[in-house]
Backbone as ProteinMPNN parsed JSONL, in Angstrom:
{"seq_chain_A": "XXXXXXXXXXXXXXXXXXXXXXXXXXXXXXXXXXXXXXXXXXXXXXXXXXXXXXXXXXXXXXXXXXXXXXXXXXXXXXXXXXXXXXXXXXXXXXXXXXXXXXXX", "coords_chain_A": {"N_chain_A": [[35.201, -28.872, -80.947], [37.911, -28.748, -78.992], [40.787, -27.65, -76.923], [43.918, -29.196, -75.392], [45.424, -28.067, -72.859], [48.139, -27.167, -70.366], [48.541, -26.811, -66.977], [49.584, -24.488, -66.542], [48.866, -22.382, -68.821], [46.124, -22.734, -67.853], [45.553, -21.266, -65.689], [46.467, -19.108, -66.759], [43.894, -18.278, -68.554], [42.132, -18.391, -66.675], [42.412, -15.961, -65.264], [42.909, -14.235, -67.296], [39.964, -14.357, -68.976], [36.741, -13.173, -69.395], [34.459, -14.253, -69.264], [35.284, -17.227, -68.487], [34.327, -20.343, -67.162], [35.017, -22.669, -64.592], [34.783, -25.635, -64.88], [34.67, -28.317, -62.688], [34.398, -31.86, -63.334], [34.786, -34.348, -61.659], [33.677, -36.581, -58.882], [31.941, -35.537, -55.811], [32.89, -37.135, -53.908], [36.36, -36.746, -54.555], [36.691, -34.164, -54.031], [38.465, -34.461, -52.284], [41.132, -34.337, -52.795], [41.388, -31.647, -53.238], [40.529, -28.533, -55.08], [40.014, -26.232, -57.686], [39.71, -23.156, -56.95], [36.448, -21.553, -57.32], [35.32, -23.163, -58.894], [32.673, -24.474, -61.059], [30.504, -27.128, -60.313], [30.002, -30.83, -62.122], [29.427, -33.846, -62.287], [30.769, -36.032, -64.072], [30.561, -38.66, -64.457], [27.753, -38.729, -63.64], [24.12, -39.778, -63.887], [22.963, -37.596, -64.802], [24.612, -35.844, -65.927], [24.468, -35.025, -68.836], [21.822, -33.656, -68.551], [22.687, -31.922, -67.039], [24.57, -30.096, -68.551], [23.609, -29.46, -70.69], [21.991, -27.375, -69.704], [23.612, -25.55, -69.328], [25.378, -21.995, -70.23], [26.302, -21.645, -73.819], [27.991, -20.048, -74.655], [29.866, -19.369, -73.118], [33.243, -19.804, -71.934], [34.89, -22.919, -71.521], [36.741, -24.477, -68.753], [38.085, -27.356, -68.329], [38.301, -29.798, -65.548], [39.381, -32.698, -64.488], [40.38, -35.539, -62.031], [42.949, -36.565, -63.367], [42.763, -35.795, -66.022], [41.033, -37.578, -67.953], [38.437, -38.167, -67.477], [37.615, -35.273, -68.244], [38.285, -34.584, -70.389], [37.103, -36.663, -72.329], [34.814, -35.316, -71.225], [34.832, -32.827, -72.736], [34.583, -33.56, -74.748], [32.356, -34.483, -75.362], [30.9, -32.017, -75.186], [31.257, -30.38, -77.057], [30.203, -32.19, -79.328], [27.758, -31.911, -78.327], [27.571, -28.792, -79.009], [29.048, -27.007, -77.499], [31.587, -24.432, -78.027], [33.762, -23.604, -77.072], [36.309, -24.749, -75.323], [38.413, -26.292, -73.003], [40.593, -28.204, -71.801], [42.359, -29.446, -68.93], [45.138, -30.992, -69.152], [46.368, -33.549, -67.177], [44.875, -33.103, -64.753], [43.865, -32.524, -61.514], [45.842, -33.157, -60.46], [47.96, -32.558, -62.231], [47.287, -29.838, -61.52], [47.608, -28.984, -58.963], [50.572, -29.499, -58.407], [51.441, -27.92, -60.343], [50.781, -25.287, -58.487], [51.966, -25.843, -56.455], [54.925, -25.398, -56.913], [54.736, -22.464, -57.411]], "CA_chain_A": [[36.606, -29.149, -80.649], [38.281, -28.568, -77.568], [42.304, -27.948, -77.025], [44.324, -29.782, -74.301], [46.684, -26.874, -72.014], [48.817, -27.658, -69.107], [48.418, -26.05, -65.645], [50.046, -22.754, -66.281], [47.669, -22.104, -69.358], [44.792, -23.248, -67.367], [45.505, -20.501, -65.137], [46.467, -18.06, -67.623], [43.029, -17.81, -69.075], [41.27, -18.329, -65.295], [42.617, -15.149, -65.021], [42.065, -13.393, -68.024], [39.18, -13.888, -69.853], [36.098, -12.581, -68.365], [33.497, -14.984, -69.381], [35.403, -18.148, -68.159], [33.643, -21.353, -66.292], [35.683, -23.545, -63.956], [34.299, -27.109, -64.793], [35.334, -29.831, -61.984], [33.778, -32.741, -63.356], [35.138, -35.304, -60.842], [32.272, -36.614, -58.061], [31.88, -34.898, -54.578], [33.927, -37.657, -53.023], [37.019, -36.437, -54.83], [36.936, -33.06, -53.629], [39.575, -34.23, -50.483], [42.193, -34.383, -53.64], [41.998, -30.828, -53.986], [39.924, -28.445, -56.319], [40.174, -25.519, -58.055], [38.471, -22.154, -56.465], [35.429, -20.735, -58.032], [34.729, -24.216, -60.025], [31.236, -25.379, -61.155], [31.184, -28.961, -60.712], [29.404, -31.264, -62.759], [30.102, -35.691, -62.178], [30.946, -36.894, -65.682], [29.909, -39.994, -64.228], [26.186, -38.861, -62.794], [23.225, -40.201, -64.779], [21.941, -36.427, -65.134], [25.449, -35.269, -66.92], [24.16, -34.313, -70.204], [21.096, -32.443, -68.451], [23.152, -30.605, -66.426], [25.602, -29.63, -69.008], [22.407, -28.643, -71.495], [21.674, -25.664, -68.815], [25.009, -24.186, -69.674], [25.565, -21.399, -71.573], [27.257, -22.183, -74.853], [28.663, -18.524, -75.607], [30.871, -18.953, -72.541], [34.351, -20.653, -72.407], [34.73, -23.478, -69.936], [37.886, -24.747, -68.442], [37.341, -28.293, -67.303], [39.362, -30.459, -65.422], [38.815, -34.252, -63.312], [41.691, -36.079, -61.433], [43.943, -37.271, -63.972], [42.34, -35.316, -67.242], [40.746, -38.57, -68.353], [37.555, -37.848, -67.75], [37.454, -34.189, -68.858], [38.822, -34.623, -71.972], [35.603, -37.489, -72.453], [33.453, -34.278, -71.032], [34.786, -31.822, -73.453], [34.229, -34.494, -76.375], [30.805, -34.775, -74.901], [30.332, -31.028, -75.062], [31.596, -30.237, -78.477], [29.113, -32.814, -79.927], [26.358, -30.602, -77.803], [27.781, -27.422, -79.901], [30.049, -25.966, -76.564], [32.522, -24.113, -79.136], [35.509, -22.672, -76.284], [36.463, -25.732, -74.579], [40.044, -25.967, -72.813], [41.125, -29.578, -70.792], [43.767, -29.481, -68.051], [45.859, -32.121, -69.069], [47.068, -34.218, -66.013], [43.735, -32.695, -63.97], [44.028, -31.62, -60.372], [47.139, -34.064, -59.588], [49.215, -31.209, -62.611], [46.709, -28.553, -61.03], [48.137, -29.072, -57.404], [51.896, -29.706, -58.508], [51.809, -26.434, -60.583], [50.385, -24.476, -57.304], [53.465, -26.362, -55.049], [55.971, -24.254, -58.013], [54.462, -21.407, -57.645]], "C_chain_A": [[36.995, -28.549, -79.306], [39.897, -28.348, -77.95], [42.822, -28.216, -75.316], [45.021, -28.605, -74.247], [46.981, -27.914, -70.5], [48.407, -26.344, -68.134], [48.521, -24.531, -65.659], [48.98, -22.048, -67.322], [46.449, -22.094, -69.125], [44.866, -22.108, -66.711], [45.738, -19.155, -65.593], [44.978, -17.525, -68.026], [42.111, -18.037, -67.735], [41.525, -16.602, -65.078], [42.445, -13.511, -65.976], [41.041, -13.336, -68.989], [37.956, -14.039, -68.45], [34.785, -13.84, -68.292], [33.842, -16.83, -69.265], [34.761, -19.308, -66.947], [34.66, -22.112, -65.659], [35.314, -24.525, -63.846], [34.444, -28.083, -63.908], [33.804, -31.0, -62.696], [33.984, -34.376, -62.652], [33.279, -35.531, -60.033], [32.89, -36.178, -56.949], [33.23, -35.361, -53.49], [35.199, -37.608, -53.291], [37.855, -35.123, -54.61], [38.439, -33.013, -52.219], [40.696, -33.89, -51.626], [42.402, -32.627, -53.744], [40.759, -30.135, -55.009], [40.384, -26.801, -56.382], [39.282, -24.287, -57.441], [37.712, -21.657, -58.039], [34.993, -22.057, -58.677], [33.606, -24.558, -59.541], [31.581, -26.973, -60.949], [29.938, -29.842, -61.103], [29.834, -32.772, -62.939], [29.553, -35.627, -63.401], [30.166, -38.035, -65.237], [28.352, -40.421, -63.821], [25.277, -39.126, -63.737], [22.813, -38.327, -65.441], [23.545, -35.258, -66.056], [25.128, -34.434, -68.301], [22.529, -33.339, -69.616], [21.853, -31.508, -67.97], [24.487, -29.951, -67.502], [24.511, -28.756, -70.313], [21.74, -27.77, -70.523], [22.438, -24.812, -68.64], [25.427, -23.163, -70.601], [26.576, -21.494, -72.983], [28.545, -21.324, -75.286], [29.749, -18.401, -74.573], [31.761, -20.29, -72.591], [34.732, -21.446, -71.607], [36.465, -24.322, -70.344], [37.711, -26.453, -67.796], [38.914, -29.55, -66.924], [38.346, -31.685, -64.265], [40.227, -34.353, -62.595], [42.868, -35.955, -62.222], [44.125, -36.377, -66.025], [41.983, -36.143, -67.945], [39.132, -37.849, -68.841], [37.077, -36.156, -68.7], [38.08, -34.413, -70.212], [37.329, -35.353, -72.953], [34.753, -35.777, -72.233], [33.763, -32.949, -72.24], [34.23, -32.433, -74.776], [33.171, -34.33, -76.62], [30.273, -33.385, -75.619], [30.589, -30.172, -76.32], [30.721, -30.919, -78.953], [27.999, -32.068, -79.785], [26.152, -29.502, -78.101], [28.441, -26.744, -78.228], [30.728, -25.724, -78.141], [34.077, -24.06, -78.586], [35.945, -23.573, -75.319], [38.135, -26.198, -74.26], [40.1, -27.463, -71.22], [41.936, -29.413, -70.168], [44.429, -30.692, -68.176], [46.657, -32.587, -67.893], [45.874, -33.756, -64.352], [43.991, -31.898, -62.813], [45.007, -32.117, -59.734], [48.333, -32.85, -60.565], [48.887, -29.809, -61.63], [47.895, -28.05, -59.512], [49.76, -28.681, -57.385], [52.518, -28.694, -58.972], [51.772, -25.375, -59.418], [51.557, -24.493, -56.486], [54.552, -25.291, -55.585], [55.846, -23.105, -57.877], [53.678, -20.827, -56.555]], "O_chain_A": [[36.199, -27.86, -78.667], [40.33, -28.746, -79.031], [42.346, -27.68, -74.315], [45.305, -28.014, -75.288], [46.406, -28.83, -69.912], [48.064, -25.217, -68.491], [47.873, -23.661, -65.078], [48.234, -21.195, -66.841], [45.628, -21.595, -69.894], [43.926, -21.462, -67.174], [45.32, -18.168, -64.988], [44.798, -16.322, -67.839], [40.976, -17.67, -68.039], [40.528, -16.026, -64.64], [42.109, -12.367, -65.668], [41.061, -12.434, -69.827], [38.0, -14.542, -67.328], [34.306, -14.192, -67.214], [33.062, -17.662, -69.727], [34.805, -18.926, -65.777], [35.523, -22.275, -66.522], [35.295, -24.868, -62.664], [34.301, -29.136, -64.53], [32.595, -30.854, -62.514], [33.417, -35.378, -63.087], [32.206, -35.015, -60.344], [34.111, -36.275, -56.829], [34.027, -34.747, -52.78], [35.806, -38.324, -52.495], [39.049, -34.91, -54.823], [39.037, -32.13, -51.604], [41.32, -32.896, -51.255], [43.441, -32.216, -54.261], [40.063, -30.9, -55.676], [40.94, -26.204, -55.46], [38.066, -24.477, -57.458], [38.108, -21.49, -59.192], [33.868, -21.85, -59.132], [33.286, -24.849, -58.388], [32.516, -27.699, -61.287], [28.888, -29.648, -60.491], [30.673, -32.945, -63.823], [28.423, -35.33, -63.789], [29.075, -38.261, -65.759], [27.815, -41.522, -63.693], [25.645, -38.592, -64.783], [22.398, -38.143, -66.585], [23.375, -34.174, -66.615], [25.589, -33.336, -68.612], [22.18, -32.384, -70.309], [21.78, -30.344, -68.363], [25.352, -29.287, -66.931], [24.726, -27.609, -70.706], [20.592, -27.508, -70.883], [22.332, -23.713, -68.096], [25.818, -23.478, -71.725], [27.78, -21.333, -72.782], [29.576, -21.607, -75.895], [30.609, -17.547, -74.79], [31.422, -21.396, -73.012], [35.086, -20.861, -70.584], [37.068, -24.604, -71.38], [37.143, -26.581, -66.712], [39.907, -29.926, -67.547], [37.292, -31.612, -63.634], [41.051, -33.439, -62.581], [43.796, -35.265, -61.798], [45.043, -36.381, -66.846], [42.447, -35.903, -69.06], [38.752, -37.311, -69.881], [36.298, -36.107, -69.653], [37.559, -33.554, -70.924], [36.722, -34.824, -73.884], [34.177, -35.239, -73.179], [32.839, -32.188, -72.527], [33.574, -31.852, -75.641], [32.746, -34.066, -77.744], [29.395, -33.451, -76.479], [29.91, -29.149, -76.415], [29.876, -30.074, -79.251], [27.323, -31.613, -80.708], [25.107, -28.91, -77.83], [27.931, -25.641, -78.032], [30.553, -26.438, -79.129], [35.135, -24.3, -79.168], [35.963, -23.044, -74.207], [38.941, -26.408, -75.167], [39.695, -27.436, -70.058], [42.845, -29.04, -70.91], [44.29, -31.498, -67.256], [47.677, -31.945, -67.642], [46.127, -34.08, -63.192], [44.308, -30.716, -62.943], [45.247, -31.756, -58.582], [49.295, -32.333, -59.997], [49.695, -29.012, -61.152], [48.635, -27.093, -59.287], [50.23, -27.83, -56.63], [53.619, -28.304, -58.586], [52.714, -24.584, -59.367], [52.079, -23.523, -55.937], [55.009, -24.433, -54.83], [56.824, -22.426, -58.191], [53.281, -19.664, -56.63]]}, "name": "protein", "num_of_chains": 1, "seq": "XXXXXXXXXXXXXXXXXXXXXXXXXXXXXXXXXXXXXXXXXXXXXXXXXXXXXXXXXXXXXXXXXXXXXXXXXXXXXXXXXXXXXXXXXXXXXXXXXXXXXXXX"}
């Protein structure tokens, strides 16, 4: 299972838990939109998706976000099936990510 959070929660737990991952699963050419510092990034869309997400540790808690939160939501689904357990979606992706940042 996974639970959807908005922007400010996304950054709430970026900040305090210690064993958190920063997921971007968008592709490379998305990066002009904007990304999150410190994020791993991993294309939902790349043929090698499920290897590269089976070299992740399971015991830590990943944060994942795409454009829109379309895809990440699909990648957390993904990764819950694969046994992830701590799985947290940015609903509205890096277009809420950005808009929360402008607020604040």
């Amino acid at each position: 299972m996974f639970e959807n959070i908005n922007a400010q929660r996304f950054e709430e737990l970026m900040q305090s838990l210690d064993n958190a991952v920063v997921l971007d699963v968008r592709s490379v050419a998305e990066l002009a939109e904007g990304s999150i510092e410190g994020h791993v990034m991993i294309n939902y869309n790349a043929p090698d998706f499920y290897g590269e997400i089976d070299e992740l540790d399971r015991d830590k808690t990943y944060l994942v976000y795409c454009r829109s939160g379309n895809r990440s939501m699909r990648a957390c689904m993904d990764m819950s099936d694969e046994g992830f357990e701590k799985l947290f979606n940015l609903e509205g992706g890096i277009q809420a990510w950005n808009a929360h940042k402008e607020k604040n």
